[in-house]
C-alpha positions as CSV (number, residue, x, y, z in Angstrom):
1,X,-148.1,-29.1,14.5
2,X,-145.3,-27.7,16.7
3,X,-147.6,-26.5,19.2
4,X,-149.1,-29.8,19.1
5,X,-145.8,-30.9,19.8
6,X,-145.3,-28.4,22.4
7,X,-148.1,-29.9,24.9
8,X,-147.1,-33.5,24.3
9,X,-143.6,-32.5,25.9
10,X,-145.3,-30.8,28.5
11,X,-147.3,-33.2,29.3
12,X,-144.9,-35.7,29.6
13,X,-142.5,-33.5,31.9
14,X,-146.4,-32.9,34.4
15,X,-146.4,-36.9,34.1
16,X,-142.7,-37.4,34.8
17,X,-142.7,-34.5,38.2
18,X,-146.0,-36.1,39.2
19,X,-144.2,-39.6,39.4
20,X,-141.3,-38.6,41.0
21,X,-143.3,-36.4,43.7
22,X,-141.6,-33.2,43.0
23,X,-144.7,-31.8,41.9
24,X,-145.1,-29.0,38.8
25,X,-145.9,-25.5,39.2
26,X,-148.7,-24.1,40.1
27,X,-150.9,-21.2,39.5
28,X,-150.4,-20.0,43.6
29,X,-146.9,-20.8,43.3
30,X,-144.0,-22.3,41.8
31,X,-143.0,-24.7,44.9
32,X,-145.6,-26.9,46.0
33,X,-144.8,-27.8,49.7
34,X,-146.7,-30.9,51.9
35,X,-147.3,-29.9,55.7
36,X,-148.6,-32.2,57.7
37,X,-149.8,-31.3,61.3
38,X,-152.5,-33.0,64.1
39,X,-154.3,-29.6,64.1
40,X,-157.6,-31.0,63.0
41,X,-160.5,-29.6,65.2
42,X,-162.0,-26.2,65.6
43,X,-160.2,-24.9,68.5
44,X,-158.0,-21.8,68.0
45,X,-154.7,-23.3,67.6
46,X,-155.8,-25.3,64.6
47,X,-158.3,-22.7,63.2
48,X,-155.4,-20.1,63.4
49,X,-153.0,-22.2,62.0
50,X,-155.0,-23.0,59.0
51,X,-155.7,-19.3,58.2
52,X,-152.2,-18.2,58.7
53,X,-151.7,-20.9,56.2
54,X,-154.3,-19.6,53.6
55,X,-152.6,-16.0,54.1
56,X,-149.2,-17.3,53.5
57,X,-150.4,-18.6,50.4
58,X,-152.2,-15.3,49.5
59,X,-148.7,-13.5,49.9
60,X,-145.6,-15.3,49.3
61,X,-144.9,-15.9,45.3
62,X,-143.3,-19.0,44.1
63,X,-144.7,-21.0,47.1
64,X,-147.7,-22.9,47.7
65,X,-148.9,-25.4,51.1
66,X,-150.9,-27.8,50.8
67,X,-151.3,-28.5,54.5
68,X,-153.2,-31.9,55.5
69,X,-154.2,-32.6,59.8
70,X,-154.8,-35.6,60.7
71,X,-156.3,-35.8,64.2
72,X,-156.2,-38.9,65.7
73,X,-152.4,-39.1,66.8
74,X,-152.0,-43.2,66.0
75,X,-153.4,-42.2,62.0
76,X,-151.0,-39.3,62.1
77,X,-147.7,-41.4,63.1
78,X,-148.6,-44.1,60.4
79,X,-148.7,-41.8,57.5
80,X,-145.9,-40.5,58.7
81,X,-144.0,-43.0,58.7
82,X,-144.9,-44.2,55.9
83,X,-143.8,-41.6,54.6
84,X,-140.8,-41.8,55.4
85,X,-140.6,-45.3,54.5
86,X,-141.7,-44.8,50.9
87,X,-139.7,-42.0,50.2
88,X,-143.1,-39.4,50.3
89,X,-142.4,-37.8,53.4
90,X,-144.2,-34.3,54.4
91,X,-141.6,-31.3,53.4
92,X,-142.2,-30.1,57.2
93,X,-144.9,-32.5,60.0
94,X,-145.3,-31.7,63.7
95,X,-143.8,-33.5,65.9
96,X,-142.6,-33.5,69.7
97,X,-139.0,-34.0,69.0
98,X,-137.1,-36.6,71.5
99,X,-137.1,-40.1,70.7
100,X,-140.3,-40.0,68.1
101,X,-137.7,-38.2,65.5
102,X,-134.4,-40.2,66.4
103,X,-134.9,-42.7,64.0
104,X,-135.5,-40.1,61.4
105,X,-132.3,-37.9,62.6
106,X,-129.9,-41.1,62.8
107,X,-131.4,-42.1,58.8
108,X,-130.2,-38.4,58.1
109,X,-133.9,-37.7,56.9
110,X,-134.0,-34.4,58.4
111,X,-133.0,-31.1,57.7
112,X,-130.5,-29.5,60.1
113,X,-131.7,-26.0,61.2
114,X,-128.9,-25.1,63.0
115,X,-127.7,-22.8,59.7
116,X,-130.9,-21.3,58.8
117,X,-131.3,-20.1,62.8
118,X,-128.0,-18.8,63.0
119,X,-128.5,-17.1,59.7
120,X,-131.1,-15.4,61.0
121,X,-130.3,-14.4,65.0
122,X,-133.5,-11.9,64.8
123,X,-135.8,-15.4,64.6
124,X,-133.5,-17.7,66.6
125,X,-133.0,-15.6,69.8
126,X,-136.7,-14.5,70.1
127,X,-137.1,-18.3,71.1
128,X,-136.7,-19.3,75.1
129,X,-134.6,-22.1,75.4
130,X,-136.6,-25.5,74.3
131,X,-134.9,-26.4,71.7
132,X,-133.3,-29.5,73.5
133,X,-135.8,-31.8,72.5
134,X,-134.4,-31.2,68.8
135,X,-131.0,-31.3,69.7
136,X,-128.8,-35.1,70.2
137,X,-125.3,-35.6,71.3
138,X,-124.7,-37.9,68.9
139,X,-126.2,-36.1,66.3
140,X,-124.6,-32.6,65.8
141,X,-127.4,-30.0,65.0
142,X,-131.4,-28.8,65.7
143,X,-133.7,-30.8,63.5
144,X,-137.1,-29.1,64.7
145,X,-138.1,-25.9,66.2
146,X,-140.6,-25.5,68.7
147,X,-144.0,-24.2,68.3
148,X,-145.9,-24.8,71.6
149,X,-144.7,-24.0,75.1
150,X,-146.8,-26.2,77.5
151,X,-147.3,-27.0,81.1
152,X,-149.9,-29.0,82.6
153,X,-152.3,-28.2,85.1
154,X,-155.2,-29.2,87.1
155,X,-158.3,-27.3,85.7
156,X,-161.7,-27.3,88.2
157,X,-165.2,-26.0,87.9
158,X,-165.5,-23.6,91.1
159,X,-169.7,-23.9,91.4
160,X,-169.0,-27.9,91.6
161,X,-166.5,-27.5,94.2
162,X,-168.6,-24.9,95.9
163,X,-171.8,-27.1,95.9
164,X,-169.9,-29.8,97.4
165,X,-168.3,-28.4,99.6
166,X,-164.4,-28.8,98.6
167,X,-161.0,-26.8,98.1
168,X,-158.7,-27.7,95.1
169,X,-156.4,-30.8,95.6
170,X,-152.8,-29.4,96.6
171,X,-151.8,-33.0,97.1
172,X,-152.7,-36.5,95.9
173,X,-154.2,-37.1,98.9
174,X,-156.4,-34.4,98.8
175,X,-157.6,-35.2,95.2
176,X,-158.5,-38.7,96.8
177,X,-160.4,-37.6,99.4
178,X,-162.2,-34.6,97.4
179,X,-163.0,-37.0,94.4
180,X,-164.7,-38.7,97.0
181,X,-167.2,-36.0,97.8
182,X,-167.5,-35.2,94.3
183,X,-168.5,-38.9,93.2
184,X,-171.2,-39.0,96.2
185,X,-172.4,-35.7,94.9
186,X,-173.0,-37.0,91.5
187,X,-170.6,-35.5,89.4
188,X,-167.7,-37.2,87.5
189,X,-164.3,-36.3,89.6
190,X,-162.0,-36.0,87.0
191,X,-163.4,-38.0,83.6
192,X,-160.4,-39.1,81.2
193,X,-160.8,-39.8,77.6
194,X,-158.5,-42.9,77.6
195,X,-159.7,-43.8,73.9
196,X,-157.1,-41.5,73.3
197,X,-153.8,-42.9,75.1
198,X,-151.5,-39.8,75.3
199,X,-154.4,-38.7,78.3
200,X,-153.2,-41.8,80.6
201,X,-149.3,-41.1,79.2
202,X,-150.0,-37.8,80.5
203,X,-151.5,-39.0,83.6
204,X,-148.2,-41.3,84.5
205,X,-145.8,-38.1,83.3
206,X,-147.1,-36.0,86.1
207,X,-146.8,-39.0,88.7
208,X,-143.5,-39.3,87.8
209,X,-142.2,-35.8,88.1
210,X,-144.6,-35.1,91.1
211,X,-142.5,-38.3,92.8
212,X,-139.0,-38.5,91.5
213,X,-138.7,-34.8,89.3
214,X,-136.2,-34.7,86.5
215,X,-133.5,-37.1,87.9
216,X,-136.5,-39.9,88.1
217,X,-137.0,-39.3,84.1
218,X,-133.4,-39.5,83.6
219,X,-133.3,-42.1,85.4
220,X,-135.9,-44.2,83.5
221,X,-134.2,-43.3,80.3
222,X,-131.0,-44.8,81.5
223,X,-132.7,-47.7,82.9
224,X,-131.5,-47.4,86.1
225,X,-134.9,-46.9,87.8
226,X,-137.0,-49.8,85.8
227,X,-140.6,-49.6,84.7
228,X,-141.6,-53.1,86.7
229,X,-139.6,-51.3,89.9
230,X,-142.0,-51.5,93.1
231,X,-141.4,-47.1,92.8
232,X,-142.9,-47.8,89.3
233,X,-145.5,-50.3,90.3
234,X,-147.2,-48.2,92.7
235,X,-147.6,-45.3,90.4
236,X,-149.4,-48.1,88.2
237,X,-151.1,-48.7,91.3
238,X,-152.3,-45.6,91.9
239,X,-153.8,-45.1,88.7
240,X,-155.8,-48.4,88.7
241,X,-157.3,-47.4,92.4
242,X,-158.6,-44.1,90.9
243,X,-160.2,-45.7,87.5
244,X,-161.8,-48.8,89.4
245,X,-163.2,-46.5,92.2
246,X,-164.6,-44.4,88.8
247,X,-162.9,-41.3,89.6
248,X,-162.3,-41.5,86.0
249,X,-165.5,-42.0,84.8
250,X,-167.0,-45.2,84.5
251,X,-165.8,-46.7,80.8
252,X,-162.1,-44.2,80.4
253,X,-161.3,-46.4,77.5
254,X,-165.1,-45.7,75.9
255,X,-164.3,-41.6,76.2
256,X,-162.0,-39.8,73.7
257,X,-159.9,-36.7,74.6
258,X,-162.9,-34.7,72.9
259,X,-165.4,-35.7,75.0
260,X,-163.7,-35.9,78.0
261,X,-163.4,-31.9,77.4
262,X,-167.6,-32.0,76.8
263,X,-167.9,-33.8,79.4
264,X,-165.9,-31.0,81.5
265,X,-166.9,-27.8,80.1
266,X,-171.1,-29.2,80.5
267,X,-170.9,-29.3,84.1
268,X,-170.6,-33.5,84.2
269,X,-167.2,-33.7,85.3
270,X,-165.2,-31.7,88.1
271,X,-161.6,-31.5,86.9
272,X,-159.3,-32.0,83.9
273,X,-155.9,-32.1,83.9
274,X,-154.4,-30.4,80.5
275,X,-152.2,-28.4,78.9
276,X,-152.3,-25.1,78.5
277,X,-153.4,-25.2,74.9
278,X,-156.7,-26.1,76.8
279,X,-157.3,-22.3,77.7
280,X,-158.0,-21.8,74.2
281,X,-160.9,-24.1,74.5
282,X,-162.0,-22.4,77.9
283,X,-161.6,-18.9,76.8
284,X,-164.2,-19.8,73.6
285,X,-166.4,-22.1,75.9
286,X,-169.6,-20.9,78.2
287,X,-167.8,-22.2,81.3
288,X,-165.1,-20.0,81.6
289,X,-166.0,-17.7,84.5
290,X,-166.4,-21.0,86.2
291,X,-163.1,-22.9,86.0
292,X,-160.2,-22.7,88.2
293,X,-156.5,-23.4,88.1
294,X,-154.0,-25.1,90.4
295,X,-151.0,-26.9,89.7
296,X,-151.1,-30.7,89.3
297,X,-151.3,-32.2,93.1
298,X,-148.2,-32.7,95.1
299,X,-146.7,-36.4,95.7
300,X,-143.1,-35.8,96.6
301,X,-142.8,-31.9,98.4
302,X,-139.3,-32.2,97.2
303,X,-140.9,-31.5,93.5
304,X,-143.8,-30.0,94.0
305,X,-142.2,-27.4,92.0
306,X,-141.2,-30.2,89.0
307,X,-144.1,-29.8,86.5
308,X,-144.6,-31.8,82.8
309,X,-144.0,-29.1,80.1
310,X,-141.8,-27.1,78.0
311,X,-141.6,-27.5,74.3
312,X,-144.8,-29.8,72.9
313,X,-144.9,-29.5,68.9
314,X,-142.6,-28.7,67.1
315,X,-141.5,-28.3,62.7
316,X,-138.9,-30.4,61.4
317,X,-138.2,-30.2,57.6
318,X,-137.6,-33.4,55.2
319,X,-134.1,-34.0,53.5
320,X,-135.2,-34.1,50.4
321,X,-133.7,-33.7,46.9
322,X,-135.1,-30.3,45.6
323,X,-133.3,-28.0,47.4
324,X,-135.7,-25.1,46.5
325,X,-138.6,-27.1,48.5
326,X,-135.9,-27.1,51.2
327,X,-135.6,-23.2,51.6
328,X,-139.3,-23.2,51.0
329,X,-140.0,-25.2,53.8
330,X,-138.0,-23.2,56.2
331,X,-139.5,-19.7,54.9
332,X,-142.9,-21.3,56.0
333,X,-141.7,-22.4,59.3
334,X,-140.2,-18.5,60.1
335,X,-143.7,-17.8,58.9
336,X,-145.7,-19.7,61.7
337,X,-142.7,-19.2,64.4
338,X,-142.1,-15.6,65.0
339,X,-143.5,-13.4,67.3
340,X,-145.8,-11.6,64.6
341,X,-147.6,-15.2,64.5
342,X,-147.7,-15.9,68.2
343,X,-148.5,-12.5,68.7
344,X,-152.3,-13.2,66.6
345,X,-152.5,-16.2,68.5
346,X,-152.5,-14.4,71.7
347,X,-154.9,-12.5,70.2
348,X,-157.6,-14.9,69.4
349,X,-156.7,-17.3,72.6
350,X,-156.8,-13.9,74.6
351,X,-153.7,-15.3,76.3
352,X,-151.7,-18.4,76.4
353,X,-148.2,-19.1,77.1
354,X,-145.6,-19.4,74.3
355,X,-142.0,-20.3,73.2
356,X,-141.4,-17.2,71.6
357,X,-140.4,-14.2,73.6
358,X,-142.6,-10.8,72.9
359,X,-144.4,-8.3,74.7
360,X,-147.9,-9.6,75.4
361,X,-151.1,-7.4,75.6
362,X,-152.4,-7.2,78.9
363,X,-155.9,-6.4,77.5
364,X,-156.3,-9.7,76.2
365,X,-155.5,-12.3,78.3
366,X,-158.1,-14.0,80.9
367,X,-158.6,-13.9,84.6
368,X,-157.6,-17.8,84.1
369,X,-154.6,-17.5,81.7
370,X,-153.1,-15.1,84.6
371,X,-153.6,-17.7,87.2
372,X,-152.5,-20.5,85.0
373,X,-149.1,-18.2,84.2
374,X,-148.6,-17.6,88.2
375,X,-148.9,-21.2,89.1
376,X,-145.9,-21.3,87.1
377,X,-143.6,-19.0,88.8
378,X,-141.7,-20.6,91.0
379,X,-141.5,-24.0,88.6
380,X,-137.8,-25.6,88.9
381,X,-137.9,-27.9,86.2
382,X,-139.7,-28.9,83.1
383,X,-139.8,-31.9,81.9
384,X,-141.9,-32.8,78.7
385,X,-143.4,-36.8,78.0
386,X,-140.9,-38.7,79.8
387,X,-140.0,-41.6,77.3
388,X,-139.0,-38.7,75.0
389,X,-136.0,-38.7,76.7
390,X,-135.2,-42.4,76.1
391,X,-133.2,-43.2,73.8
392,X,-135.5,-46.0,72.4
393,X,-138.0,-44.8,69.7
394,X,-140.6,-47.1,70.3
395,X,-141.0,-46.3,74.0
396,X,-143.9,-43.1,74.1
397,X,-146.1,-46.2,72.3
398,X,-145.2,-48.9,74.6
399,X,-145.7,-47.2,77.7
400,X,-149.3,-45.3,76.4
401,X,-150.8,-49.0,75.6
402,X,-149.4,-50.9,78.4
403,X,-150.9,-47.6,80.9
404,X,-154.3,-48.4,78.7
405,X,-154.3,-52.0,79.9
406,X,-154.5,-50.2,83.5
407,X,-158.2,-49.0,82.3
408,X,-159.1,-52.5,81.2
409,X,-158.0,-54.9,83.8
410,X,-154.4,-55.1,83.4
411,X,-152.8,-55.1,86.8
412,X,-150.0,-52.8,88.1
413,X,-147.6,-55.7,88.2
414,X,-148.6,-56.9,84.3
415,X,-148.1,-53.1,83.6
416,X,-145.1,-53.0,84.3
417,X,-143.6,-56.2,82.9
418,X,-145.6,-55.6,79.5
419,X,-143.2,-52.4,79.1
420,X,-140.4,-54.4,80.5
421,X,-141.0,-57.6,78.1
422,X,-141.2,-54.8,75.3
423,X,-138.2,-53.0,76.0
424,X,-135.8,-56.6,76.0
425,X,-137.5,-57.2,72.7
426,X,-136.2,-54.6,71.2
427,X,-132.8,-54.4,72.9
């Protein structure tokens, strides 16, 4: 009878954690953490990630992860939100810091990691210095750490180029006039997988800093250089000219970010212009020995050196009430952040560049992940997706839809205005 009893109670305590989303110990661990992350596909960033998570959970006692990705980047900032709007937020989510947290930050959702980094100088100081994009003046602390160093580049398949006859693009005109040849040829220039709107966010980042560098972002942030300006307008312009003359392919909007890389690493397309995460993809592919790498054409020579990059991804952790899912969520983010972890990354991407200092092995990185490193030697300035230095939340969405209007039949001037419009609406 009193063990009868016994599992009633217990039953009703499971019942009563399950409703209030703390969660009841397991049989891999005693803290149950949520992790949410975009790393969905079978590239080795995700496929890394997801076993470093399985081993975590293999070793550490009194912790478990249950670690959910969620690809498509519009799905991913929905839950998360609504998350955070129901009180069920991930214990730690991916995130690119900037303006897509602040709203988070300034509702003091977040953790501040400033403590647990100086607590620990061995993990803080291995990191270069990114962590700006987690940092606010008006908010005193770091509320994410970053987990992929980035820069983007202009990739190129070398046999296309030499069947047509063509050098790599060092300036915008030159990627006009060789997409040219390459379109007469047969081939795709440069296809885009528009379906996906952070590929034409991309696209206008690099404009940007190619023109105006990091005063031009800073500018835009402070509204003193406006997105309907004519300096504005014919970057719009210049983005419609390519897509209607199908440099981009002939339906960008049609074409997701997966198979624009297909569409690239099958010989149909010439160039792609992409991170360098994308060397991962390369290194696993049948085209590497093929593919090139030069630095995103020139506009401006005054910033020719100005490149989109520095931190991408980064943890945050969740304020929440249990303060043992707290500590638990930062012991899994040392876990996936120190040079141990970017050191097996290396490994399996046989190179990369990351934000964690370390001593790399030269046996393993590629003949491409050296060129891609040297284009970025003499870099001035990084600067990462320019509306995450706004100060507006909702301004990486605006201006990634109002760009896909571009692809659709939107002109440079309704561009422009459509961000503009958006902007006063929320003011």
């Amino acid at each position: 009878m009193k063990r009868t009893r016994t599992r009633i109670l217990m039953a009703a305590v499971a019942i009563c954690f399950a409703l209030t989303g703390i969660g009841f110990a397991q049989s891999k661990g005693d803290v149950k953490i949520k992790v949410y992350t975009r790393w969905s596909g079978d590239e080795p960033l995700s496929a890394f990630f997801r076993q470093k998570v399985k081993d975590f959970n293999a070793q550490k006692k009194g912790i478990y992860v249950e670690s959910e990705a969620i690809g498509s980047e519009d799905s991913y900032l929905d839950k998360l939100r609504t998350g955070f709007a129901t009180g069920t937020p991930p214990n730690v989510f991916v995130e690119y810091g900037g303006s897509r947290i602040v709203d988070y930050v300034s509702s003091g959702s977040l953790v501040d990691l400033k403590p647990y980094l100086d607590k620990d100088p061995k993990w803080r100081d291995a990191f270069l210095p990114l962590f700006d994009s987690w940092q606010y003046k008006e908010y005193p602390g770091t509320y994410g750490i970053p987990v992929v160093f980035y820069a983007v580049e202009l990739y190129y398949n070398k046999e296309i180029f030499a069947k047509v006859g063509v050098q790599p693009p060092k300036t915008l005109d030159d990627f006009r006039a060789v997409s040219e040849k390459i379109l007469k040829a047969g081939y795709i220039p440069c296809q885009i997988g528009e379906k996906d709107s952070w590929r034409g966010g991309h696209l206008l980042n690099n404009l940007v800093i190619k023109s105006f560098g990091a005063e031009g972002v800073a500018k835009l942030a402070d509204r003193s250089l406006a997105y309907d300006s004519p300096e504005m307008v014919k970057l719009y312009a210049i983005i419609k000219e390519f897509n209607d003359k199908g440099y981009f392919g002939k339906n960008a909007v049609g074409v997701d970010n997966n198979a624009e890389n297909t569409s690239f690493e099958t010989g149909k397309s010439a160039m792609i212009y992409n991170g360098s995460w994308y060397l991962g993809n390369l290194t696993q592919s049948k085209i590497l020995d093929k593919v090139g790498v030069v630095p995103f054409p020139s506009i401006n020579p005054k910033f020719s050196d100005s490149v989109q990059g520095g931190a991408a991804d980064g943890f945050s952790v969740a304020k929440v009430k249990d303060q043992a899912q707290i500590d638990a969520s930062v012991e899994f983010i040392k876990y996936v952040s120190n040079a141990e972890y970017f050191k097996g990354l290396e490994q399996v991407n046989k190179g990369g560049i990351y934000p964690v200092k370390f001593d790399s092995d030269p046996s393993v990185a590629n003949a491409l992940t050296i060129q891609f490193k040297d284009n970025l030697k003499n870099v001035k300035e990084f600067r990462s997706d320019i509306q995450n230095y706004d100060s507006a939340s909702h301004m990486l969405e605006t201006v990634r839809l109002a760009i896909q209007g571009l692809f659709i039949g939107k002109t440079p001037a309704q561009c422009g205005k459509e961000i503009v419009d958006k902007i006063k609406a929320n003011e």
